[in-house]
N, C-alpha and C positions, 0 to 999 in steps of 0.2 A: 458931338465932338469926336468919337470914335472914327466915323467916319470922314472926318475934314481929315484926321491926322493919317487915315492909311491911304486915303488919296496925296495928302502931300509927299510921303513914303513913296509911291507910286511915279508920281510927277518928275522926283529928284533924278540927277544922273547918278550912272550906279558911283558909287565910292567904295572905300576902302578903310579899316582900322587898322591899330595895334593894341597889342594884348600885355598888361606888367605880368607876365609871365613871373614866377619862381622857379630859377634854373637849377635852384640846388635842389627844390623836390621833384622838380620835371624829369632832374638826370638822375636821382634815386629810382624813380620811378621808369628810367627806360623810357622815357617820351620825349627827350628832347633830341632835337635835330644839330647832330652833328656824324664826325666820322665811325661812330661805335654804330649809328642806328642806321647807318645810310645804307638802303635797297634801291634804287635807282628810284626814288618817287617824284611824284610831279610835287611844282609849287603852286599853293594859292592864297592871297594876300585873305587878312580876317575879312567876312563881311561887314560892311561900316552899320548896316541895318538887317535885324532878322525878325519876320522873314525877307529874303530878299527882292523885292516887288519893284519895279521900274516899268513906265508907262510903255516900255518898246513891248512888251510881253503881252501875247494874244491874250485873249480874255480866258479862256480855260487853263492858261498856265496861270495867270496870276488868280483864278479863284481857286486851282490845286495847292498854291501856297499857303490861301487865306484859309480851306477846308483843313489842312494837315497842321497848319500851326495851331490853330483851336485844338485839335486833337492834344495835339504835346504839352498844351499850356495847361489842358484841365484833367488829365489821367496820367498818370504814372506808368512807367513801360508793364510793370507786373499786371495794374488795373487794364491795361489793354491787351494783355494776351490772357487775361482771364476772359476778359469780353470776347474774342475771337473763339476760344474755345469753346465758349457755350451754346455755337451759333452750329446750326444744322444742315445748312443749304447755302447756295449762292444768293443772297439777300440784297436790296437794295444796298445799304449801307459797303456791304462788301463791291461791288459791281463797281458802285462810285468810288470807293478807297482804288481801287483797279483802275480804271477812268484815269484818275487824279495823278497818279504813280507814275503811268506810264507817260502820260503828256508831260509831265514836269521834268521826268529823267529823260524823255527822249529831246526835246527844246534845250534842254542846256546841263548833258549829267556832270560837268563841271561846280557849275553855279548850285547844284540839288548837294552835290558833295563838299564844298563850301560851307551852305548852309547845316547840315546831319553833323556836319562833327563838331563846327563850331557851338550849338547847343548841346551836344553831346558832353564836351569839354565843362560846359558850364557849371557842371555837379561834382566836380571832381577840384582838388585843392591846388592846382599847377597855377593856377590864375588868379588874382588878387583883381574878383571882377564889382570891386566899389564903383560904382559911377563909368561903368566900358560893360560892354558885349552885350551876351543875352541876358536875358532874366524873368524870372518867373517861369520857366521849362521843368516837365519833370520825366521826360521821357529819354530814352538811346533811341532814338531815331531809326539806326541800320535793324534793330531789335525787332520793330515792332514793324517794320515792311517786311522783313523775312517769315515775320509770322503772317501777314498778312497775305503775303506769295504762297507758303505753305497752305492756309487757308483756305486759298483758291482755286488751288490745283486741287485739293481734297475733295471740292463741290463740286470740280468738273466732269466732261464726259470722260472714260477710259482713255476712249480714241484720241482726247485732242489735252488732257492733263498736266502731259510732260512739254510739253511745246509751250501750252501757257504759261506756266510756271518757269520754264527758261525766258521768255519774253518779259514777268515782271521780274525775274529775278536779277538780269542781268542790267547793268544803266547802258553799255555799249554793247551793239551787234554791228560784227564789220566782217566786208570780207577783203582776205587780206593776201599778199604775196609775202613772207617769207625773204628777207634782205639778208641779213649776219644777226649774229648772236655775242654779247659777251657775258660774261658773269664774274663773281665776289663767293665766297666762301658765306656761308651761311649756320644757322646752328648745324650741327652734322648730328644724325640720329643714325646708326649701323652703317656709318660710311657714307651717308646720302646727305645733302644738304647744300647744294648750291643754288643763289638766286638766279636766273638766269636772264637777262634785260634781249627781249627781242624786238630786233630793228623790223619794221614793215614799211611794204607800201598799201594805203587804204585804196582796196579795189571799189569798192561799192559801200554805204551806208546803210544799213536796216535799223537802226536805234540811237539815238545818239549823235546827234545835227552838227555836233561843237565837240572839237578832242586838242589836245595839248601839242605842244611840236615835240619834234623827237626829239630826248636826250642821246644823244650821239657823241658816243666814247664816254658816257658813265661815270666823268667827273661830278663831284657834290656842286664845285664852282656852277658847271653846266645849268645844271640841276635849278639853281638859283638866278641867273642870267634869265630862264626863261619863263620866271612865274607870271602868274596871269597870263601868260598868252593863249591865243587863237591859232591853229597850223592857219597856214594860207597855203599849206603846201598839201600834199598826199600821202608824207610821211609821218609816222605813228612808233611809240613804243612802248609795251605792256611786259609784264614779269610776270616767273611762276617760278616756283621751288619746286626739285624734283625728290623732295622729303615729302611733302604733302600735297601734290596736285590732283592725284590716283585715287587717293585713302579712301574708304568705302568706312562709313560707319552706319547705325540704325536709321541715320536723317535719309538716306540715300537709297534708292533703290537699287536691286544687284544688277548689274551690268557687265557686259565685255567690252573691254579697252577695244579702242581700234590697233589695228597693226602699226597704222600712220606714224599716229603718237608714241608707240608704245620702245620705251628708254629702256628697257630693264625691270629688275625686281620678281617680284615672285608670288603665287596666291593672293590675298587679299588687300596686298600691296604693290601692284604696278607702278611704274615709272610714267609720267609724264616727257614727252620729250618732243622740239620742233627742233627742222633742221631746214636750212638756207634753199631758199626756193620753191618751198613747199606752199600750195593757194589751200587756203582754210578761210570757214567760218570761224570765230572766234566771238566767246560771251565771255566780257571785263566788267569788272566788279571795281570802285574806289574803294579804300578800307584802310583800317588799322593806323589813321594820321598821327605821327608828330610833330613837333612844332618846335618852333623859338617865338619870340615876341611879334616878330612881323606877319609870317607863315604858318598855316597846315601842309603839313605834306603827307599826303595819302599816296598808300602804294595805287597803281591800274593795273590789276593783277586778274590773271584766268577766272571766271567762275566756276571751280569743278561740279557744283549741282546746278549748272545751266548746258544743259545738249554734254554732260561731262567735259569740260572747257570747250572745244574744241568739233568740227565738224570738216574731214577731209574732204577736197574739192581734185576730184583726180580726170582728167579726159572732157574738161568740161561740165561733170555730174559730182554731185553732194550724196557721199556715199554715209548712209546712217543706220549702221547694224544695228541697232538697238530699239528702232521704229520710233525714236520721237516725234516727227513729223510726219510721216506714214508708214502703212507696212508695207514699203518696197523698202529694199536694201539700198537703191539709187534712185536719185532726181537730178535730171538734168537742171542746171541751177535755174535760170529763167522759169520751172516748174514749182521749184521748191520754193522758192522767193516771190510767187503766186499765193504758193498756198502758206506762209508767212504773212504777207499780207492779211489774207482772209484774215488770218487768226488773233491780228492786230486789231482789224474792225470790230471781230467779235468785242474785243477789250474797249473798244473805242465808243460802242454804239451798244452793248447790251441789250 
């Protein structure tokens, strides 16, 4: 029976729920979508079924769903970052969780982001989920792939650590041009704190097949106009706060900001900052979803512990003070986008 029911799963066209949300404990809690919580985020309608499986889906995406949803159904995020830490080496189990991760966020990290927060949500009192949504989940989803990326980078060579660990840590890699910028006031910490919504145009794809259309001019209405969509175009927009994009805590290795990037601030607290025109690589992260009854809205925001957001592209070359991808300070892109590659196969083929 098991099996007729996650092929019929399978077979369905994809669809869509809603959630009887509780708005009065959503908005105590800072989770409902409206103008107090609005960052420029994407929309995306509830999954009608999770995990999210549809016969269009190569066969190693839909068994990365069927591998990770067992995970969440029979361990508890703590029970599985206990397991991850006991573990000594790059081990099967890990190799596949790696495998599984990267196929499923790279095919559709929409759809991967959909699914993480919607079971995420499930544990929590916003949702009166009688007879709707997930059930039977006991894991945070974003929790226990971050440990799993931490993991893997631990296991790895010196030389190739930080490059993997950006690769699973980030759901999007794009390289990008740099269009306008606006922003919104944000919590202010010693004067700092604004979101900043940047307009791109997506030059190239490295991770992440399927990205949202641009919110352009950073209306909430906007915002909403265009959930669930697919870009058919080339344009792209991702955020970052110049309160915490820099932060360097114990998770993080020490590093020098690039020039590129670098807004202000001072010691262990640099500034983040892009400006109009500028070609970057860029590693985006979905996170932090609120909702109303129809939508999740998750910010697409920099990943600061992937290549530290950002990777300037200056003359043609991808300049990386820092060696995450090797030890020259430059690679001409078509070089460094070689040896990206490679470093995907490795994740792909183990």
């Amino acid at each position: 029976m098991a099996v007729v029911f996650t092929l019929a799963i399978a077979l369905s066209p994809p669809m869509y729920a809603q959630r009887p949300v509780n708005k009065l404990t959503a908005d105590s809690s800072h989770v409902w979508y409206d103008s107090s919580t609005f960052r420029y985020q994407k929309a995306f309608p509830y999954p009608a079924t999770d995990p999210p499986l549809n016969s269009g889906m190569p066969l190693d995406v839909f068994a990365g769903y069927v591998y990770m949803d067992s995970l969440f159904r029979t361990a508890t995020t703590w029970q599985s970052i206990q397991r991850i830490r006991s573990w000594n080496s790059l081990n099967d189990t890990l190799l596949n969780i790696g495998q599984y991760l990267y196929e499923v966020d790279d095919y559709n990290p929409m759809t991967l982001a959909q699914y993480f927060s919607d079971i995420a949500y499930s544990e929590y009192p916003w949702i009166n989920w009688s007879g709707v949504g997930p059930h039977g989940y006991q894991s945070q989803p974003n929790i226990v792939k971050a440990n799993f990326a931490r993991a893997y980078e631990n296991f790895s060579p010196d030389s190739l650590k930080n490059a993997l660990f950006a690769l699973l840590s980030a759901d999007c890699i794009y390289r990008v041009q740099v269009v306008s910028l606006d922003s919104i006031p944000g919590e202010q910490i010693n004067g700092v704190g604004h979101i900043y919504n940047v307009h791109v145009n997506v030059e190239d794809i490295i991770k992440g097949e399927q990205y949202p259309p641009d919110t352009s001019g950073g209306e909430l209405s906007s915002i909403k106009s265009h959930h669930a969509g697919i870009s058919t175009s080339n344009t792209l927009s991702f955020i970052y706060s110049d309160q915490y994009s820099y932060v360097q805590d114990q998770d993080y290795e020490t590093f020098t900001p690039d020039s590129a990037f670098l807004g202000g601030g001072s010691g262990s607290y640099p500034i983040f900052r892009m400006q109009p025109g500028q070609d970057a690589i860029v590693f985006l992260n979905y996170d932090d979803p609120v909702l109303d009854s129809t939508h999740l809205y998750p910010d697409l925001e920099v990943d600061q512990a992937a290549s530290y957001c950002a990777l300037p592209i200056i003359s043609g070359n991808v300049r990386d003070i820092n060696h995450i991808w090797s030890s020259s300070d430059s690679l001409a892109y078509t070089a460094w986008k070689n040896r990206c590659e490679a470093y995907i196969q490795m994740i792909l083929t183990h």
